[in-house]
N, C-alpha and C positions, 0 to 999 in steps of 0.2 A: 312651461319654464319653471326650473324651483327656485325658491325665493331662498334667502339668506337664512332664515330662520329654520325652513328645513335642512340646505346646505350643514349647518353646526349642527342641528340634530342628530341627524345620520353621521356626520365625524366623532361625535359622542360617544354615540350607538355601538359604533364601530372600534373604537378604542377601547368602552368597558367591554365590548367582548372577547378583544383579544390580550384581555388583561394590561394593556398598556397604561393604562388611564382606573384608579379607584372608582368603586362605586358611588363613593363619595364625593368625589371631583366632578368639576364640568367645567370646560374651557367654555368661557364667553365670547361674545361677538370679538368684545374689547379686547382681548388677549389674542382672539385668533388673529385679528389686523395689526397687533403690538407682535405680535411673532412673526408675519408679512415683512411689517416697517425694518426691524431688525436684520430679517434674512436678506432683505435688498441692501441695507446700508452695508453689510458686512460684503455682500457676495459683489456688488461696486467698488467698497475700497480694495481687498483684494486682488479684486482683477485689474483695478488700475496700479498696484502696489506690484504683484508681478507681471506687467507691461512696462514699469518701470526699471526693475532688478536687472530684466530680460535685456533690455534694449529696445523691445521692438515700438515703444512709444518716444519719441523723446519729446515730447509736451509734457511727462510726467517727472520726466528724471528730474528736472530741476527743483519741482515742488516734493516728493515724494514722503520726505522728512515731516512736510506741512499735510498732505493727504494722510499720511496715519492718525494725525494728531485730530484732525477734523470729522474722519469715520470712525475714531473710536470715543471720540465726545458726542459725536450723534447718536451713537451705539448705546453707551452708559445714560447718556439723556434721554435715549428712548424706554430703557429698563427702567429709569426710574420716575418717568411718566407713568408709566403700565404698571407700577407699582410692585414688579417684578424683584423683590432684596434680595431672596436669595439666590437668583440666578445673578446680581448685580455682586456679591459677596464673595461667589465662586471665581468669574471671571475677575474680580479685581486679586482674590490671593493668586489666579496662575499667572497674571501678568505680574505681581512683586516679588514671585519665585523663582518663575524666569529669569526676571530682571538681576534678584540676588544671584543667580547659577551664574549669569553674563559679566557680571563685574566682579565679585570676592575673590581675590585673587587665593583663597584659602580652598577653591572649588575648581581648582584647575583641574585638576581630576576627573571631578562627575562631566566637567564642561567639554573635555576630550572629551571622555564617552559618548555624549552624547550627541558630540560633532561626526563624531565613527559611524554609531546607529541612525540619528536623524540629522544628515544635514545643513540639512537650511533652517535650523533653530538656531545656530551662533555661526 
């Protein structure tokens, strides 16, 4: 059976060789389970966020407004537990980019656009 501490080694291993990961870098236990925590929070509110959009739940519809509000405070609570700022920095400018593209009524324009190209962004 490999233990946890080989587990990260070889994902190490395997990242500086395929260049994804510097030589300098090493993702620790603590990060690999703080990228875990995050990828479930996210990959849950989502799913229950389009189960609600869809229809095909309706235990969500009613809350849905309050489901985002609570997997994306788990989300930024979780980054900034892990100590994670500039992945916390990044996602907080595209969510107030977004949000400016959604409401300046001075962005009508790009906000077509990009109702054209990407749908289900506005």
């Amino acid at each position: 059976m490999v233990g946890f501490e080989t587990m990260i080694f070889n994902y190490n291993e395997g990242m500086h060789a395929i260049g994804l990961l510097p030589k300098d870098k090493y993702i620790s236990g603590t990060m690999f389970i703080g990228n875990i925590l995050q990828s479930l929070i996210l990959a849950y509110g989502f799913f229950a966020i389009v189960l609600s959009k869809r229809g095909y739940a309706k235990i969500f519809e009613k809350y849905s407004g309050y489901l985002i509000l609570i997997f994306m405070t788990l989300f930024f609570g979780s980054m900034y537990y892990f100590k994670q700022y500039g992945a916390l920095l990044f996602f907080t400018s595209v969510i107030v980019l977004t949000l400016v593209i959604g409401v300046r009524k001075e962005l009508k324009g790009l906000r077509e656009w990009l109702d054209e190209k990407f749908g289900w962004m506005f």
